[in-house]
VOZA-781562 format. One record per residue: x, y, z of N, C-alpha, C in turn. Coordinates in steps of 0.001 Angstrom, whole numbers, padded with zeros to 6 digits, always signed. Layout:
XYZXYZXYZ ...
// end
This chain:
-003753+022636+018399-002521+021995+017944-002584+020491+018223 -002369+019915+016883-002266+018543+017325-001544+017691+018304 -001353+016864+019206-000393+016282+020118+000902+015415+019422 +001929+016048+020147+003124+015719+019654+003818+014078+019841 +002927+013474+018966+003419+011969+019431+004570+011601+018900 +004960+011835+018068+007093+011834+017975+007542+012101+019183 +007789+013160+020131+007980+013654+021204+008008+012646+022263 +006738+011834+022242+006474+010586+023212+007860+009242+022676 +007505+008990+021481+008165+008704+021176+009942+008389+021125 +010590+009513+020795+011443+010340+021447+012070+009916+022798 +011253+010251+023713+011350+010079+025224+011162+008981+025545 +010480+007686+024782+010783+006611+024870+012535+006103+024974 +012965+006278+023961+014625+005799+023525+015348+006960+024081 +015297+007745+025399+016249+008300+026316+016695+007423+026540 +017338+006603+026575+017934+005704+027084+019073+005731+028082 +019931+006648+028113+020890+007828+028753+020451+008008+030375 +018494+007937+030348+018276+008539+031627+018248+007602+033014 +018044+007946+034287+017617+006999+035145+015898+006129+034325 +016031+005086+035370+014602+004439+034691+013623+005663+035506 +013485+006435+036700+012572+007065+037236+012245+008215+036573 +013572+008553+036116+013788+010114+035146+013242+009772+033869 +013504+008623+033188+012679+008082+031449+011332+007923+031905 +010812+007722+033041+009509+007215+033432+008942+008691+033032 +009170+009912+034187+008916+010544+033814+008941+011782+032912 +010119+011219+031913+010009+011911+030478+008836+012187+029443 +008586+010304+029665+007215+009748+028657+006246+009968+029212 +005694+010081+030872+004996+010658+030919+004393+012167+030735 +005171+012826+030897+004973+014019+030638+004807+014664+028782 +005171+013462+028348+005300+013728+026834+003655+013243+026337 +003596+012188+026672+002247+011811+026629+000276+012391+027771 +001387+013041+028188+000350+013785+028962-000610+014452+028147 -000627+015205+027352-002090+015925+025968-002329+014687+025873 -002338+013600+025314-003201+012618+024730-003721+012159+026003 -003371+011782+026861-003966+010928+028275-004918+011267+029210 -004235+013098+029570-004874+013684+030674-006225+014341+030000 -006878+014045+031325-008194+014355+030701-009143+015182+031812 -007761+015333+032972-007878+017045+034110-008128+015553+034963 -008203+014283+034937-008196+013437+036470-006638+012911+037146 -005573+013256+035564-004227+012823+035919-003781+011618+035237 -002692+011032+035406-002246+009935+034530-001070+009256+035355 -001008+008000+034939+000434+007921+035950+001032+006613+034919 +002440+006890+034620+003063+005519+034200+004264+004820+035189 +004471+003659+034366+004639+002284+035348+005599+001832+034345 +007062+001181+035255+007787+000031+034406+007894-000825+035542 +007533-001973+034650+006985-003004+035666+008242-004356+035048 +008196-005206+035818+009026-006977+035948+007551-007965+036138 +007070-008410+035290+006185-009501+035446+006438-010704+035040 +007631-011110+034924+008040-012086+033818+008268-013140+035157 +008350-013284+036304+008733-014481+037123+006981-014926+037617 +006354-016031+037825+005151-015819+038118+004810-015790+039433 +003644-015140+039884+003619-014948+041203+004909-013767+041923 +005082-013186+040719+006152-012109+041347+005690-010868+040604 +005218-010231+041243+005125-008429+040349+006232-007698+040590 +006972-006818+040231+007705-005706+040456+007804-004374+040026 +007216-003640+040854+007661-002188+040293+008696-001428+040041 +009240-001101+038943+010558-000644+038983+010362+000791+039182 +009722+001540+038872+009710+003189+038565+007790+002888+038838 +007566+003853+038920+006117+004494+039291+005971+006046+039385 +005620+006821+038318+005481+008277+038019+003907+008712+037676 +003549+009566+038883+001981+010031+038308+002331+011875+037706 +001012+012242+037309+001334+013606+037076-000089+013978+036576 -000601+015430+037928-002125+016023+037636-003133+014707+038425 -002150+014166+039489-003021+013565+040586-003081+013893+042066 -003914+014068+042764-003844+014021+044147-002730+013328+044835 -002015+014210+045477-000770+014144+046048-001141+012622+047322 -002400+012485+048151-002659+011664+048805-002869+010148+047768 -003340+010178+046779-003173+009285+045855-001957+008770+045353 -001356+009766+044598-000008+009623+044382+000662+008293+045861 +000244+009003+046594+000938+008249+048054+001039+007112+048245 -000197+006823+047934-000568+005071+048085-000513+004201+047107 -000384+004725+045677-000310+003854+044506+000639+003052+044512 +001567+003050+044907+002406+002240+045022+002446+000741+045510 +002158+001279+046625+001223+000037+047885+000191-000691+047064 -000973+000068+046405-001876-000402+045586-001095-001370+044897 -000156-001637+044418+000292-002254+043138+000790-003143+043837 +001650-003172+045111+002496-004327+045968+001396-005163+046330 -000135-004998+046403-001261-005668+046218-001438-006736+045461 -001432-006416+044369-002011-006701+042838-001581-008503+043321 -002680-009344+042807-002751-010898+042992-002227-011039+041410 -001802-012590+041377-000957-013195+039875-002547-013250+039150 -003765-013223+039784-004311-013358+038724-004872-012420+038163 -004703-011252+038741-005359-009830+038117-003969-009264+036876 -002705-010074+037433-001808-009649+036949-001734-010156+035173 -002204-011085+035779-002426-012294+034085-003480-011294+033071 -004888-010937+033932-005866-010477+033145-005707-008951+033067 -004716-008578+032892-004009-007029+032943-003009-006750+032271 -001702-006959+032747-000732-006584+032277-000111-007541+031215 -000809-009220+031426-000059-009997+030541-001336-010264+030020 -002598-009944+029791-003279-009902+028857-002861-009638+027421 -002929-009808+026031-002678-009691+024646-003551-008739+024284 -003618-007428+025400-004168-006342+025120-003625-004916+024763 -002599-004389+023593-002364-003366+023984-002580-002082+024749 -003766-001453+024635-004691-000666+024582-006349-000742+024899 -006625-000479+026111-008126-000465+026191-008677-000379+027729 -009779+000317+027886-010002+000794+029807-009439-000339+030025 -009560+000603+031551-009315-000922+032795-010585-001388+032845 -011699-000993+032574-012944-001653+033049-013102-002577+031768 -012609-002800+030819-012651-003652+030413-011990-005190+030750 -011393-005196+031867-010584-006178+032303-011474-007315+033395 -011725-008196+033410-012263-009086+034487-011734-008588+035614 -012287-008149+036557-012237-007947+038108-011586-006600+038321 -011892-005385+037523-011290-004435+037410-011942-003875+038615 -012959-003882+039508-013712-003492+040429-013152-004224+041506 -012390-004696+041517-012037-005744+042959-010209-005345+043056 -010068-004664+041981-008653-004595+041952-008072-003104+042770 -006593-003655+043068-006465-002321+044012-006471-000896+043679 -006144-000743+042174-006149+000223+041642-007371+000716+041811 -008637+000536+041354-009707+001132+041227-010091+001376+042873 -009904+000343+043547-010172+000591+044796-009312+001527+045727 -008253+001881+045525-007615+003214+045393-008573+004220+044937 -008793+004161+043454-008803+005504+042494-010410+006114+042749 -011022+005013+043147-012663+005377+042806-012849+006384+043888 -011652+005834+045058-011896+007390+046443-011627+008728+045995 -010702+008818+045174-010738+010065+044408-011289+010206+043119 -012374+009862+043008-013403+010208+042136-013244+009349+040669 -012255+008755+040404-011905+007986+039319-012541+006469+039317 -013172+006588+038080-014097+005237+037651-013452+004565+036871 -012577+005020+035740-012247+004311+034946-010658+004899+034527 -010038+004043+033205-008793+004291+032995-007976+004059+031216 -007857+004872+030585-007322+004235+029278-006144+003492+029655 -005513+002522+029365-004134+002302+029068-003432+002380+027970 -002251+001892+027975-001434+001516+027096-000409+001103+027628 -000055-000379+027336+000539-001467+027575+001239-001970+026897 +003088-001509+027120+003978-001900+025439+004867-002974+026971 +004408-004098+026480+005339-005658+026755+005721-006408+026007 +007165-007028+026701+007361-008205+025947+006942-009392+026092 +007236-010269+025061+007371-011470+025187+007585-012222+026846 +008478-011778+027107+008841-012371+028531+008263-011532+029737 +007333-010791+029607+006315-010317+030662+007145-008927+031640 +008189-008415+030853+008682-007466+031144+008068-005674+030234 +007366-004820+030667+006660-003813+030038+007158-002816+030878 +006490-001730+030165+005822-000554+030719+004160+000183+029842 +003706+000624+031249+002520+001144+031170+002000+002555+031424 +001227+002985+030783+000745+004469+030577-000897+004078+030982 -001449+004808+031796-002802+005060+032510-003348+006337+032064 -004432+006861+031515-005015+008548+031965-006310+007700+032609 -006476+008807+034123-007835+008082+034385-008901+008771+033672 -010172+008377+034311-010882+009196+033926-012470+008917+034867 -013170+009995+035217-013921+010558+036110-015179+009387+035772 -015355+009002+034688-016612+008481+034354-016230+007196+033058 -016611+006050+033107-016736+004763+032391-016451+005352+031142 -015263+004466+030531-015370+005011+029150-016027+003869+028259 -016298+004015+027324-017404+003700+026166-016815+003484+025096 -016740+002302+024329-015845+002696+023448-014536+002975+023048 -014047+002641+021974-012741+002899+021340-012217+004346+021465 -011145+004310+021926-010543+006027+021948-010514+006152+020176 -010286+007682+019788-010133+008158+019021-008519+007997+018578 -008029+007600+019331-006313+007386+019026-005945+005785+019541 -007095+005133+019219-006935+003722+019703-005281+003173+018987 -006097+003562+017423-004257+002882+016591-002934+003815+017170 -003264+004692+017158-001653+005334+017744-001387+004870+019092 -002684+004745+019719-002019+003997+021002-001533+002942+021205 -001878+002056+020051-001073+000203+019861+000174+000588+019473 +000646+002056+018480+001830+001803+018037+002686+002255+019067 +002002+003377+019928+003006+003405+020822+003147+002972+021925 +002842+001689+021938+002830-000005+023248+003940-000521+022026 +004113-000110+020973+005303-001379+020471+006619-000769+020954 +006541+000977+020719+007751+001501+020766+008021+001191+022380 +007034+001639+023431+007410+001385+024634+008396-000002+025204 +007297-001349+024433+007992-002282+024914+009694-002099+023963 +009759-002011+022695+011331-001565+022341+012035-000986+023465 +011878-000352+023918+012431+000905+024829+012307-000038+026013 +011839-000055+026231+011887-001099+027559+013454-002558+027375 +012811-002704+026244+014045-004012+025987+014922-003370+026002 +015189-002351+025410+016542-001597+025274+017175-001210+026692 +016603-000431+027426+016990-000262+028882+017022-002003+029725 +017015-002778+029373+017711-004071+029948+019032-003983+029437 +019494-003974+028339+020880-003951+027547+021361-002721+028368 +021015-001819+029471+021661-000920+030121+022881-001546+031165 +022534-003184+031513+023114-003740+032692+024315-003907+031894 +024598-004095+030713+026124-003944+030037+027157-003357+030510 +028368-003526+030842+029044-002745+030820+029744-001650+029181 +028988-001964+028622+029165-001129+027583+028093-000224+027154 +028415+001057+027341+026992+002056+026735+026669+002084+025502 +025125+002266+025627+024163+002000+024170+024992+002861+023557 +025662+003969+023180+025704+004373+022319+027493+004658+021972 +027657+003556+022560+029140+003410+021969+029659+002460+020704 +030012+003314+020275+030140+003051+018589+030614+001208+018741 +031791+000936+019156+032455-000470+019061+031198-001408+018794 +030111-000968+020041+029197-002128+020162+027773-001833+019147 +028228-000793+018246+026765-000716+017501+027195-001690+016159 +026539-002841+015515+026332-003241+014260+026251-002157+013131 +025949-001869+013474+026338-000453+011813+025849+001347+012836 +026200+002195+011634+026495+003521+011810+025828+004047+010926 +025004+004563+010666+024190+005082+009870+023876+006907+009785 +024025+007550+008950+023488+008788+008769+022440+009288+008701 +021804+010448+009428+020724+010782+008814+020232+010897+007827 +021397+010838+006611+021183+010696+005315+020297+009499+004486 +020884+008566+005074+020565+007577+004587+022085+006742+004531 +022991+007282+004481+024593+006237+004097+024711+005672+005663 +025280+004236+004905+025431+003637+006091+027197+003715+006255 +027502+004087+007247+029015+004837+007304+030235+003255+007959 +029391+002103+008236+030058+001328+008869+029383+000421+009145 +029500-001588+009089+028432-001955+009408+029308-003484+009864 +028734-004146+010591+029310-005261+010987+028265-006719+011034 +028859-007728+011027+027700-009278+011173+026252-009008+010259 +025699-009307+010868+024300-009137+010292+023794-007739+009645 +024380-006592+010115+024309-005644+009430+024811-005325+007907 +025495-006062+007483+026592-005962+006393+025475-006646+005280 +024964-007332+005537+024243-007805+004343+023270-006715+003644 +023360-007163+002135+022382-006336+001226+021334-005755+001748 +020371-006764+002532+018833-006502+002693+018774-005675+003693 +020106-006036+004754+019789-005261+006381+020294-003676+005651 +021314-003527+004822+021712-001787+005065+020623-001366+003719 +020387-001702+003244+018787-001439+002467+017785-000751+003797 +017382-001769+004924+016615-001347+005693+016850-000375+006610 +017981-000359+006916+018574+000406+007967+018547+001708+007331 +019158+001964+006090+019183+003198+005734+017523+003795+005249 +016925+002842+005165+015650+003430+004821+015167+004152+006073 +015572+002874+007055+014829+003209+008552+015411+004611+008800 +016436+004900+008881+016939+006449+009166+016354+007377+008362 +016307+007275+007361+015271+008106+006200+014048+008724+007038 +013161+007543+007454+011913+007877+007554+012023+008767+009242 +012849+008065+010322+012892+008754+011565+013143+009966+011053 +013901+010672+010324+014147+011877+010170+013066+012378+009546 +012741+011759+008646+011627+012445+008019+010069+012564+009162 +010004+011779+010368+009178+011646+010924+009130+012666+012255 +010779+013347+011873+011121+014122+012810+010750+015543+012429 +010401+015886+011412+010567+017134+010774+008841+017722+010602 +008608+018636+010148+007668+019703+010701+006268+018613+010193 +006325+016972+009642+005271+016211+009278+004772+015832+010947 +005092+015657+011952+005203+015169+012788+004121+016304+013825 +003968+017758+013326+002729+018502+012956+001413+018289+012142 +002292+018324+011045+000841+018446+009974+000363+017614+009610 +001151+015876+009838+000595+014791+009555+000852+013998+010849 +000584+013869+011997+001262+013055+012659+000898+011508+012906 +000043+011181+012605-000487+009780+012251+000623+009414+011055 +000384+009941+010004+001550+009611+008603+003274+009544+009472 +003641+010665+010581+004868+010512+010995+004999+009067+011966 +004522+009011+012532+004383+007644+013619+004366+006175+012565 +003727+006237+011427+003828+004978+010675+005355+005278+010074 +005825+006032+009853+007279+006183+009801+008304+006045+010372 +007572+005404+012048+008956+005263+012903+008830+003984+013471 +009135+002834+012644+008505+001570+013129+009211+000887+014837 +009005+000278+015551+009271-000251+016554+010765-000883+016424 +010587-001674+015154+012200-002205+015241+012828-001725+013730 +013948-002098+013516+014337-002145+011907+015165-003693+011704 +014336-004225+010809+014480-005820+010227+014081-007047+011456 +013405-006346+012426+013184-007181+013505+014424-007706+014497 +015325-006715+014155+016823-006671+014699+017377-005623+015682 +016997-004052+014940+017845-003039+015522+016828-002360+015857 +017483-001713+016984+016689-000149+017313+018034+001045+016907 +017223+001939+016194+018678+003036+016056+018485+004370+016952 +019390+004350+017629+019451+004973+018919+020701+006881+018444 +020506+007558+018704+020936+008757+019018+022403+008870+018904 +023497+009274+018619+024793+009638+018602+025199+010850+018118 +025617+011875+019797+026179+013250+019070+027317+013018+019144 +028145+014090+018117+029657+013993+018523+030076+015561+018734 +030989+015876+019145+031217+016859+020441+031077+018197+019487 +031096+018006+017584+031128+018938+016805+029980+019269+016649 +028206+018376+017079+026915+018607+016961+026190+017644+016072 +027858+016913+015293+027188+016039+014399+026028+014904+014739 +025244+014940+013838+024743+013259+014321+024408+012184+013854 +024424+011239+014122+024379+009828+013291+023616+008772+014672 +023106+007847+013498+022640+006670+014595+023178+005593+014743 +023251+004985+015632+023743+003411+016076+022882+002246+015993 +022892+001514+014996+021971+000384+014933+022386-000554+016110 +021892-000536+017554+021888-001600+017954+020833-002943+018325 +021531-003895+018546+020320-005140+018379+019769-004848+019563 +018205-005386+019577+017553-005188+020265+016280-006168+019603 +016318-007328+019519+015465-008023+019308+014599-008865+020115 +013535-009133+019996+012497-009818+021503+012976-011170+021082 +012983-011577+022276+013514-012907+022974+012341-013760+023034 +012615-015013+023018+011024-015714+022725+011379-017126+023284 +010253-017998+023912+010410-019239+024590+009675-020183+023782 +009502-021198+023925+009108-022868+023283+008874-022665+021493 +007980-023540+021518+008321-024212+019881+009401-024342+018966 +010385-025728+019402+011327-025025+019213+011710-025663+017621 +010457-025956+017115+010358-026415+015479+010741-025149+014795 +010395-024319+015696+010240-022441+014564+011707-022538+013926 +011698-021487+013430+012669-020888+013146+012649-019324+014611 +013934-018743+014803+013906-017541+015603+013030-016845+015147 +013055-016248+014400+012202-015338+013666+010376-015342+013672 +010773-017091+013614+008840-017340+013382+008448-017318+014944 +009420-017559+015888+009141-017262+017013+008616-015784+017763 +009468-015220+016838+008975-013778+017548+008135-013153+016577 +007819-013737+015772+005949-013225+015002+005035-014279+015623 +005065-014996+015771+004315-016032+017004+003755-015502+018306 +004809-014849+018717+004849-014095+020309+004143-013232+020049 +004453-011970+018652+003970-011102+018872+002524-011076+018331 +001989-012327+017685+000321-012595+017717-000351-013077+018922 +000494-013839+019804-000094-014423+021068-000151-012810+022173 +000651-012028+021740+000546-010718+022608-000772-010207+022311 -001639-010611+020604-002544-009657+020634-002773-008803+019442 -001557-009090+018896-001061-008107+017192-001578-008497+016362 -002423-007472+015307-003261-007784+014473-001515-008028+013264 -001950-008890+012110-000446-008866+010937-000230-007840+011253 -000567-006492+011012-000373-005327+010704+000549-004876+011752 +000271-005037+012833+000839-004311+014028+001842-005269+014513 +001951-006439+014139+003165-007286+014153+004508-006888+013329 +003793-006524+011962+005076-005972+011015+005458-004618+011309 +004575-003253+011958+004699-001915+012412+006036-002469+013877 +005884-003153+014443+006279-003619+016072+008116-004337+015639 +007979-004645+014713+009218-005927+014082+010011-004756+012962 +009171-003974+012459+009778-003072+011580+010152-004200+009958 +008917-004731+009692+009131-005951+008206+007879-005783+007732 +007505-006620+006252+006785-006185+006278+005022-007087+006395 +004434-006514+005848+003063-007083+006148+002729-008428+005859 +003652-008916+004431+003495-009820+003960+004462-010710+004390 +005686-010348+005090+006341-010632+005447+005914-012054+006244 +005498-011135+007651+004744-011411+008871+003748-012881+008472 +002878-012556+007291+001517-013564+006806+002578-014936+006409 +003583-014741+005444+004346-016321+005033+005052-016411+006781 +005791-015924+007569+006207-016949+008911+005019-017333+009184 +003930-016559+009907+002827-017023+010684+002373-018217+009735 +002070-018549+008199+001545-019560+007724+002358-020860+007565 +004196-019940+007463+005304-021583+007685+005284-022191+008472 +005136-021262+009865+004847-022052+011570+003412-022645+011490 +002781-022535+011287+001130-023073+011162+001318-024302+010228 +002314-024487+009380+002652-025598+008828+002890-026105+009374 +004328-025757+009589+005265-026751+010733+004733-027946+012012 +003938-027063+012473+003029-027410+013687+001887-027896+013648 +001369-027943+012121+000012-028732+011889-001324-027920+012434 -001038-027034+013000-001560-026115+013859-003376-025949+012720 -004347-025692+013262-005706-025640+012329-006081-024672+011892 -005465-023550+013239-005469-021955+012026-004497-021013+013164 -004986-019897+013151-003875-018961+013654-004344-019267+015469 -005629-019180+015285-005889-019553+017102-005364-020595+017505 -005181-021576+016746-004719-022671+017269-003012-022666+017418 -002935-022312+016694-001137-022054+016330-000624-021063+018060 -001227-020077+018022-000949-018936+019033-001474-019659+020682 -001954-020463+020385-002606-021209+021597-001706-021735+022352 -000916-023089+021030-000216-023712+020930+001496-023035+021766 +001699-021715+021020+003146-020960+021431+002484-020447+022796 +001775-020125+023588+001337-019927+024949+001554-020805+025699 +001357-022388+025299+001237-023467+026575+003154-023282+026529 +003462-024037+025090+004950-024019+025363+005532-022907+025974 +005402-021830+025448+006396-020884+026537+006802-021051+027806 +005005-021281+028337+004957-021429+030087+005578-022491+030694 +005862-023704+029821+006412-024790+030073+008044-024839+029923 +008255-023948+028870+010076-023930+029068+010061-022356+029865 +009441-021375+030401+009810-021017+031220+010554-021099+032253 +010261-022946+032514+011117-022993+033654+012341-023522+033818 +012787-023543+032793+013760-023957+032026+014647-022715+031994 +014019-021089+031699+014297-020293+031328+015444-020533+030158 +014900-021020+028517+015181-021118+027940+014367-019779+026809 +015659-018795+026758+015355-018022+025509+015726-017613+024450 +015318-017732+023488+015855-018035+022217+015499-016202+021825 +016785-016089+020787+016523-014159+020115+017109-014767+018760 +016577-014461+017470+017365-014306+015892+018260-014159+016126 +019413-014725+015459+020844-014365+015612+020706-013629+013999 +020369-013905+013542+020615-012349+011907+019448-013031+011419 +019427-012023+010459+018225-012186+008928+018464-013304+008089 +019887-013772+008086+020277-014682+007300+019187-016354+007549 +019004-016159+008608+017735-017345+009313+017137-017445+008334 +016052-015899+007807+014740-016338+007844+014714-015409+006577 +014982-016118+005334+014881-015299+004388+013899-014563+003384 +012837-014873+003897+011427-013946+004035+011569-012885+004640 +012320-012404+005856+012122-011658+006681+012418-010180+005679 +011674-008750+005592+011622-007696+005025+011390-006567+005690 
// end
């Protein structure tokens, strides 16, 4: 039976749960793809202040209980610069031994006592150095591209979504209270209610599509095709909303488009928008996985990245993405962050 990556998915946008209890939802959901009989353990981590790591949640599962013990500690270890060539690397997906100093780091120096050499990840962060992470170890050096390399980038976009979304938890208003959702949408496809930026032509076009396909991504394809279901459940919808879960006490259900858009620092020639296709190439995103991550589309993605490369005189995309790296770090300290205020910005956006 194929592995149920909707499911992972899914257990991403609990949003409802403790962060320790969502930790270990997704892990356990993602466990067939990861475990590989050495164990797996995921992580929501705070990396966004520098020289500051934080563990928020830490969940293993199918590891040595004496391991389990100390990982923690292992991580209160971790130096800013292993942290840079790791977690804020523009790597979704790929061993730890692929990382500079993966042999000096505490993890391995932990893991290798219990027989573990190496480690897949998957690494869904934002912009502002706030993620979570998924580990399976594994007994012996891996080689090579996993066989689920692409499903594993898509599901580092949904993670970091889900991650942003559980910040909007410090609200005093719950995700899934109608007042505060921008539109209301059916599984159908009708959009039952919609407000600001939602109200426009292009957004309830997308929105209702976007519900289309989750459902459709929910249903027995999510078996027989599940690569085809996962390109059906993009990370964002219009680079705006995540649509989140709503029962009502009769069983009905409908979704809540709420915003949930990545937040982005310097260049501040961009437009919002070109900012956070900027970010999400300096993270590492091929076009493709920029427009899967933003929920727009391919071509979309190619005219911002080439308007900002204008704008900025920039010589090509390395240079451009180079360019949005120094600035960030520099209004970091500023903590100046800029999010799209609607689609109406950036009228390319699809």
């Amino acid at each position: 039976m194929q592995p149920d990556v909707i499911g992972v998915i899914e257990a991403v946008y609990h949003w409802e749960l403790g962060v320790t209890e969502w930790m270990q939802g997704i892990v356990g959901a993602v466990r067939p793809l990861l475990d590989e009989g050495a164990g797996l353990f995921g992580m929501a981590y705070d990396a966004s202040q520098p020289g500051r790591f934080r563990v928020e949640a830490l969940v293993t599962a199918g590891c040595p209980a004496a391991f389990t013990a100390q990982l923690g500690a292992a991580y209160e270890a971790i130096d800013e610069g292993l942290v840079r060539r790791s977690f804020l690397a523009p790597i979704p997906s790929c061993p730890g031994s692929a990382f500079a100093g993966w042999r000096e780091s505490p993890l391995y120096k932990l893991a290798s006592g219990f027989g573990v050499e190496d480690g897949v990840g998957i690494n869904g962060r934002d912009a502002g150095g706030t993620g979570c992470v998924l580990v399976g170890l594994r007994t012996a050096q891996v080689r090579g591209r996993s066989r689920y390399d692409r499903l594993f980038k898509q599901v580092a976009a949904h993670l970091a979504s889900g991650r942003r979304l559980r910040g909007r938890l410090a609200s005093s208003v719950p995700i899934d209270n109608v007042e505060a959702a921008e539109a209301v949408v059916a599984p159908s496809g009708r959009v039952e209610h919609a407000v600001g930026a939602a109200t426009e032509r292009k957004a309830l076009a997308s929105l209702s599509a976007a519900a289309l396909a989750i459902d459709r991504a929910r249903s027995n394809l999510r078996q027989r095709a599940p690569d085809e279901a996962l390109d059906l459940w993009r990370g964002l919808v219009g680079a705006r909303w995540t649509l989140v879960d709503r029962f009502e006490r009769d069983g009905h259900r409908y979704f809540l488009a709420r915003e949930n858009q990545m937040a982005t620092r310097g260049l501040g020639l961009l437009t919002p928008r070109e900012r956070q296709v900027v970010a999400c190439g300096a993270l590492g995103r091929s076009t493709k996985e920029i427009a899967y991550e933003l929920g727009i589309s391919d071509s979309t993605v190619r005219v911002l990245l080439l308007r900002a490369q204008r704008k900025l005189s920039a010589k090509g995309r390395a240079d451009l993405l180079g360019r949005f790296g120094r600035s960030a770090i520099v209004d970091a300290e500023s903590d100046e962050v800029v999010a799209a205020p609607s689609e109406t910005n950036d009228k390319t956006d699809g």
